[in-house]
N, C-alpha and C positions, 0 to 999 in steps of 0.2 A: 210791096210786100203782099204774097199770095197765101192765103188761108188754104190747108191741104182738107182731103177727109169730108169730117162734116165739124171740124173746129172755125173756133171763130174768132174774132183778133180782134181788140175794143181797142180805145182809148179813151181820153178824160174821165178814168176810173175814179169814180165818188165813193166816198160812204153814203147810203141811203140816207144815216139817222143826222150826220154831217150834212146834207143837203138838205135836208126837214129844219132842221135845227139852225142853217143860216135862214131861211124864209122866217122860221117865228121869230128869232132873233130879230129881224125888222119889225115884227110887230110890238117888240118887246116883251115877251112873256119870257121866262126864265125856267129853261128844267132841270127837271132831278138830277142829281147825281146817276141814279142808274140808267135812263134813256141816255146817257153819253159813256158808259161803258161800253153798251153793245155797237158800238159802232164798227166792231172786225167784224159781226156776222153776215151785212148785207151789203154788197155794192153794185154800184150799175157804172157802164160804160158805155159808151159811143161804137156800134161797129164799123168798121172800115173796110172788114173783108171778110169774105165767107166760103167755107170750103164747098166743093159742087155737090155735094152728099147730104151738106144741111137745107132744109125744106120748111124752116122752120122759121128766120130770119134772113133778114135781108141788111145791106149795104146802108146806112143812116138808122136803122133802127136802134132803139135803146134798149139794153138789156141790163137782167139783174141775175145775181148769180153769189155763192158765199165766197165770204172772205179768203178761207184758206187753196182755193182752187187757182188753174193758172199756172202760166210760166210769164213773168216778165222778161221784159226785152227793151232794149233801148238802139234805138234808130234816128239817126240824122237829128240827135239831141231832144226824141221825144220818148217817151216812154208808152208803152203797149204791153197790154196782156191776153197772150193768146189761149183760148179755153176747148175743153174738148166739146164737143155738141151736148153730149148728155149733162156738163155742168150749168150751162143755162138753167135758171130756175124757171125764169119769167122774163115777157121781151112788151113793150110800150111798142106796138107799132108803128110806123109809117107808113101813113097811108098816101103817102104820093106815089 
């Protein structure tokens, strides 16, 4: 699957507060009720592909981006969502 443009195509899309909240969970601390409401606002993803126009991210990088943005898709039994460049919020890079 090829990324056109400058969109970008993740996968193992999280909830941010869903991935915060299994770590403390390990620790055992317990939250609010509201830190597990917002959990549609933020997620991150795994990219897999990048269109040639994005300059911004790369191929392994993690990215975070809101909830309601995106198109899913399902391929060969996984699940992707492909984002336009400007819905990136914020990218964890890879620095390999």
């Amino acid at each position: 699957m090829t990324a056109l443009r400058d969109d970008v195509i993740v996968s193992n899309v999280a909830s941010i507060t869903s991935a915060i909240a299994q770590r403390i969970k390990k620790l055992g601390i317990v939250l609010p009720k509201d830190v597990k409401n917002i959990t549609y606002l933020t997620w991150q993803g795994d990219v897999v592909s990048v269109g040639k126009q994005n300059r911004y991210v790369r191929v392994g990088d993690t990215v975070i981006f809101g909830g309601v943005y995106g198109v899913r898709i399902e391929r060969d039994g996984k699940e992707y969502l492909v984002l336009e460049g400007h819905e990136v919020i914020a990218g964890i890079w890879n620095q390999n």
